[in-house]
Structure formats: C-alpha cells, structure tokens
C-alpha positions in Angstrom: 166.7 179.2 233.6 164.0 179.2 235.8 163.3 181.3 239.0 160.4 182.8 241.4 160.3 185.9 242.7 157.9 189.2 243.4 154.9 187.6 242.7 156.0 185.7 239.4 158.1 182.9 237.9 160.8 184.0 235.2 161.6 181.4 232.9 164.4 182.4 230.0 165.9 180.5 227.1 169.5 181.9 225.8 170.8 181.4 222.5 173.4 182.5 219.9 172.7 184.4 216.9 174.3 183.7 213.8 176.8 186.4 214.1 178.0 184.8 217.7 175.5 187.4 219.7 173.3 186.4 222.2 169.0 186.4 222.2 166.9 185.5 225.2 163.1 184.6 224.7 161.3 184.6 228.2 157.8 184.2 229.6 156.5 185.4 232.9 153.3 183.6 235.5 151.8 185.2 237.8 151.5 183.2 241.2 150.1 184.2 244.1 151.6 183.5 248.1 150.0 180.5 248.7 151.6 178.8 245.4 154.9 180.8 246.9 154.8 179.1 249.9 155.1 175.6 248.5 158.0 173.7 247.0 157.6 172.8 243.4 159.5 170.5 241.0 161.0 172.9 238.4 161.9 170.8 234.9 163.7 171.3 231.6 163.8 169.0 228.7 165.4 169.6 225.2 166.4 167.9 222.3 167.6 169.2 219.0 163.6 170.1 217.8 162.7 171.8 221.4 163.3 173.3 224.9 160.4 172.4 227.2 159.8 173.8 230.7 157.4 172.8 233.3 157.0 173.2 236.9 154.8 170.6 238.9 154.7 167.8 235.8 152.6 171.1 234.4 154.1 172.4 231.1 154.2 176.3 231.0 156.3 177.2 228.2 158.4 175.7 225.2 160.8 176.9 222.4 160.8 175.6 219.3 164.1 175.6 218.2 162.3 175.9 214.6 160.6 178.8 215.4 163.9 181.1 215.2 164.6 183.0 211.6 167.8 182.6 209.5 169.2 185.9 211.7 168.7 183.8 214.8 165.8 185.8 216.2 163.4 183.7 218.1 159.4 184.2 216.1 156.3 184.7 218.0 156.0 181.4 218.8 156.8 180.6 222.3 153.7 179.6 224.6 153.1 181.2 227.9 151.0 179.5 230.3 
C-alpha cells in the first residue's frame, strides 16, 4: 500500500510470519506542496523473488522477499529513496 499525506508518502509491505502473525516493513519520502499538488502514477510489481514500488516510472523502494529470516522478520534490507 501506498498513500500521500502530511508532507510524505507512506508506502508499506505486509506479510505473515511463520507462526501465522503479521510484519509490515515501510519506508517514508519527504515531498514538498508543489510535488503534492500534482497527480502521480503510483505502481507495484511482485513476483515470487520481490515487491517493487515506484511512483512516476521512479523506483523508491523494494522488498526482497529473500531478505526475511527463517522467523519471518524482514532484514535491514529494504531501500528507501
């Protein structure tokens, strides 16, 4: 999920634990009110190896779905833009 508000886009990626619980990984931009005051094209693309998210054909962040532990928490390895 993706959204804009106060100043900043929110973009979040939920997933399921091992045990059946749920983890989010999210990643915040900064944007200022002249990029507020435009529409953007907000994308998500996945496949089994990754979740990628861009906004304006520009990537901003993706989760390797690699990148999560045995438990099913998420590493440090999801990029911020």
């Amino acid at each position: 999920m993706m959204e804009f508000y106060r100043g900043k886009t929110l973009s979040n990626i939920m997933y399921a634990k091992q045990d059946g619980n749920t983890h989010w990984t999210s990643g915040t931009t900064p944007v200022d009110d002249a990029w507020a005051s435009k529409f953007h094209n907000w994308t998500m693309l996945w496949d089994q190896k990754r979740v990628s998210r861009s906004v304006d054909e520009q990537p901003w962040t993706t989760f390797n779905v690699s990148d999560r532990d045995e438990a099913g928490e998420g590493k440090k390895g999801e990029r911020e833009r």
